[in-house]
C-alpha positions, 0 to 999 in steps of 0.5 A: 672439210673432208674427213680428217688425215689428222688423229682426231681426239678419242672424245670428240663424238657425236654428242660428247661435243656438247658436254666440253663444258669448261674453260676460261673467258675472253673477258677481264674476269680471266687473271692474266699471264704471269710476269716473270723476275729472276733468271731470264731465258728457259729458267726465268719462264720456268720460274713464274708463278701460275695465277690460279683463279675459277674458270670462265666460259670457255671461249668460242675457240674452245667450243663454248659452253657453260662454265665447268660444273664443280667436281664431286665434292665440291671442289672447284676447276682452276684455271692459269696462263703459263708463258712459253717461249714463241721458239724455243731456239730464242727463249728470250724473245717473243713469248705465247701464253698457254691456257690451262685447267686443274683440279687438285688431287682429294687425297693431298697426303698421298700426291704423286703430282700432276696428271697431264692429259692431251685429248688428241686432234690435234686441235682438241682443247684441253680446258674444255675437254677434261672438265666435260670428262673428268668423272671417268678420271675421278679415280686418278683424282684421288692421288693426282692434280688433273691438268690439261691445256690448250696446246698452242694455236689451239682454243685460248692459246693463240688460236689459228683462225682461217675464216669466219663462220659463214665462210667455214659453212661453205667451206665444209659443204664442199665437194672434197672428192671431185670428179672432173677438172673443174671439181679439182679446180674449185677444191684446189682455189678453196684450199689456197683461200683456207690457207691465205687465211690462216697466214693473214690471222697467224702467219708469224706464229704458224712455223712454232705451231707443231709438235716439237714445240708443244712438247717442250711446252709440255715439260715447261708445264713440267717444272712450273707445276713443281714435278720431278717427272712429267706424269701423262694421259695421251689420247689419240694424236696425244700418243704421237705427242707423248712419243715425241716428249718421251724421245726429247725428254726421255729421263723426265717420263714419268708414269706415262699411258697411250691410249688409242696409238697413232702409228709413229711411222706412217706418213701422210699418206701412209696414215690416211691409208690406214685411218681409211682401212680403219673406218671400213672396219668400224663400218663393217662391224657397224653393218654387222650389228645391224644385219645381227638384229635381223628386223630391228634394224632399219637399214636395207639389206640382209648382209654387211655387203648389202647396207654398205652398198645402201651407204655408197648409193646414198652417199653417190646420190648426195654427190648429184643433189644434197637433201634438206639438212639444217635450216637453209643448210643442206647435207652435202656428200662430203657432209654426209661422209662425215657425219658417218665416220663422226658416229663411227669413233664409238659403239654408243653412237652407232643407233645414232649413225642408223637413224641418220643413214634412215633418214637421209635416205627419206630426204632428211638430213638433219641429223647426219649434219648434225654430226658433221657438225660436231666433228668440224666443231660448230655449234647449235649457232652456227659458232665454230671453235678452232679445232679443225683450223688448228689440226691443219696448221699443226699437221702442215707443220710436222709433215713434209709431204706435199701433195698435189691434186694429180698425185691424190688421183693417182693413188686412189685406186689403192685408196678404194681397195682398202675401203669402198666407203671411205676411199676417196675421201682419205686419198683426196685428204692427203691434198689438205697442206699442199698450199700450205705457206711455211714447210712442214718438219718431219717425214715421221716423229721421232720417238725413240725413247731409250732410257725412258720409264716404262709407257703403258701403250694400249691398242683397240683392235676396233678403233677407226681413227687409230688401228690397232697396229699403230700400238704395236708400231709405237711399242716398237719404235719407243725401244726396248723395255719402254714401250708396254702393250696392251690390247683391248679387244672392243670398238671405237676409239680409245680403251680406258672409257669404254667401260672395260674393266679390265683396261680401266684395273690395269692403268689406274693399278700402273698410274697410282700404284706404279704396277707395270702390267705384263706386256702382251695383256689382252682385255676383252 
């Protein structure tokens, strides 16, 4: 898959995939969703009772993995089902069972309730994802249950499934920038085989896969964990849901932080223009470093421009002829292209993107798929969660737009302006739902939220995936007196798990101690 118009998850980096390390199983040890009694529609489901039990290995949908290992202190992660409505214009009818995962607040006398978290994609599992990063939420434990979930069609909630594992192997190993009729041709027949395929797995459920519908899921987890108001973490596309939870349910936002801000304004395309600028960003302070460390750095090139020129050479070259990758695998270009931007969503991962830049260029490129790898979801065995399946479905879901091949081409000029590396690859991108088989929502969300607390909404000046801009937008889109800006003046994707101080003091103050920070604050 080319790299992704969708708003990935801030902690779906290189090697952070190998520690989503929580979940619940495919087996009978799972305890089943609840039946409900009482009232029927919306209120019968919000009255059920969650059956918390230990979690299981994650599914393969989920990522895999080992099960979660116990928190400080010993304490054990739970996980649930919670039944939601399949349409929630028909709360009587068919019904899909959401996974869920917590851990209970340390300090019980001084609850405020339940921290809900979504990780971003869409697509990102949220029973794996918070286990495997929960001692940077620790503190919030203190005063919080930390829950998250499964958003529908994703991991252990009704997943999408477009093909099997060696078919995805094809698949991402595509050329994704085609150069003639015949290259457009094959992207455009492969397109329309991924999509048959989610519609012969999901087709009945495709159409209650987006945002909207994840959002009113959100605050059916509202009223059956017991709270009030819908207490909430939301990274990366979570901000997007977030905003679309604050617009539908604006007297139910409680304590509320975006963290790395999708633009709520901006289109397919739009947004693609945007995540392309942003990875060229990453990349020229990435080439930065690189050229500051003089000798140290491996890469060839004595200026930014120079080693972006090796970049586009490399990645010209693996469009004529992939190299050695893993086993009988190869690096392709659009693998390659990947596995850069993969290591591009945080500054620790950077030694990681020179060493595999190094060694592709020697004919090795083990490590650059490695990374692609990770951000298409496939594990060491060549078992592929959900999370780039799911990501399409609920994007072609909320988005309009169509887009053909021939519109992709016309617009790639604009494309390359705004990033010489990453240009064609996002402009090719917008194609992804244009044999789609059920239509898409909005043009934009929605996420006017006038009489909503205030949000925490917190932008990076540095983040590839997210730009920075996209906090500002937010802030004005919630309205006046909701949205609360705060800049972060680092790289990679996100702010609260940068390690930043003054970030970390500033949400924790506003989340457990309900301190709203001056709007206009800058960390750096």
């Amino acid at each position: 898959m080319p790299i992704s118009v969708a708003k990935r998850a801030v902690l779906f980096t290189a090697t952070a995939a190998l520690l989503l390390t929580a979940g619940c199983s495919d087996d009978g040890g799972q305890a089943a969703a609840p039946e409900t009694s009482g009232p029927s529609g919306l209120d019968g489901l919000a009255a059920q009772k969650l059956e918390w039990s230990p979690c299981r290995p994650p599914s393969a949908a989920e990522g895999g993995g080992p099960v979660p290992s116990p928190l400080p202190g010993g304490a054990p992660w739970e996980c649930a089902f919670l039944t939601a409505p399949l349409d929630y214009a028909e709360p009587d009818g068919e019904t899909v069972d959401l996974a869920l995962i917590r851990a209970k607040a340390r300090d019980r006398s001084r609850r405020i309730g339940s921290l809900l978290f979504n990780f971003g994609g869409p697509g990102a599992s949220g029973v794996s994802g918070l286990p495997g990063f929960a001692e940077k939420f620790e503190t919030l434990r203190s005063r919080y249950d930390l829950v998250s979930f499964d958003p529908r069609g994703v991991g252990r909630s009704a997943p999408v499934e477009c093909a099997t594992d060696r078919e995805l192997d094809a698949y991402y190993a595509l050329d994704f920038t085609p150069d003639d009729a015949a290259e457009e041709r094959t992207l455009s027949d492969a397109q329309k085989k991924y999509a048959d395929g989610c519609e012969k797995d999901s087709g009945k459920r495709l159409p209650h896969l987006g945002t909207e519908n994840a959002a009113r899921d959100m605050d059916l987890m509202r009223r059956v964990l017991g709270d009030d108001k819908l207490h909430y973490f939301g990274i990366s596309y979570g901000t997007e849901l977030g905003g679309v939870y604050a617009h539908l349910f604006p007297s139910h936002v409680g304590r509320a932080v975006f963290d790395a801000v999708v633009d709520p304004g901006a289109g397919v395309e739009a947004g693609a223009l945007g995540q392309a600028k942003g990875f060229q960003l990453a990349l020229d302070n990435f080439a930065k470093d690189c050229v500051g460390r003089g000798a140290e750095c491996t890469l060839p090139g004595s200026s930014v421009a120079e080693i972006e020129k090796f970049v586009t050479d490399l990645l010209a070259s693996l469009d004529k002829k992939p190299i050695e990758g893993i086993g009988d695998r190869k690096l392709t270009q659009t693998q390659a292209a990947n596995g850069i931007a993969q290591a591009l969503y945080s500054k620790e991962f950077w030694p990681y993107l020179e060493q595999g830049l190094d060694e592709a260029d020697g004919g090795n490129g083990a490590l650059l798929l490695a990374l692609s790898d990770s951000m298409n979801g496939r594990d060491q065995n060549g078992v592929y969660s959900n999370i780039q399946s799911a990501n399409t479905a609920i994007n072609c879901v909320d988005y309009k737009e169509r887009y053909t091949l021939g519109q992709a081409r016309e617009r790639l000029p604009k494309f390359r302006k705004v990033s010489p590396v990453f240009g064609d690859f996002m402009g090719w991108a917008i194609t992804s739902c244009s044999s789609w088989p059920v239509p898409g929502t909005w043009d934009h969300p929605d996420v006017s939220a006038a009489g909503s607390a205030p949000i925490l909404v917190i932008g990076n000046t540095g983040d590839p995936a997210t730009p920075y801009e996209g906090a500002r937008a937010m802030v004005d889109a919630l309205g006046n007196g909701v949205g609360v800006e705060l800049t972060y003046r680092g790289e990679g994707h996100g702010a609260y798990n940068s390690g930043n101080a003054c970030v970390k003091a500033a949400t924790d103050a506003y989340l457990l101690d309900g301190k709203v920070p001056r709007s206009g604050t800058v960390c750096g």
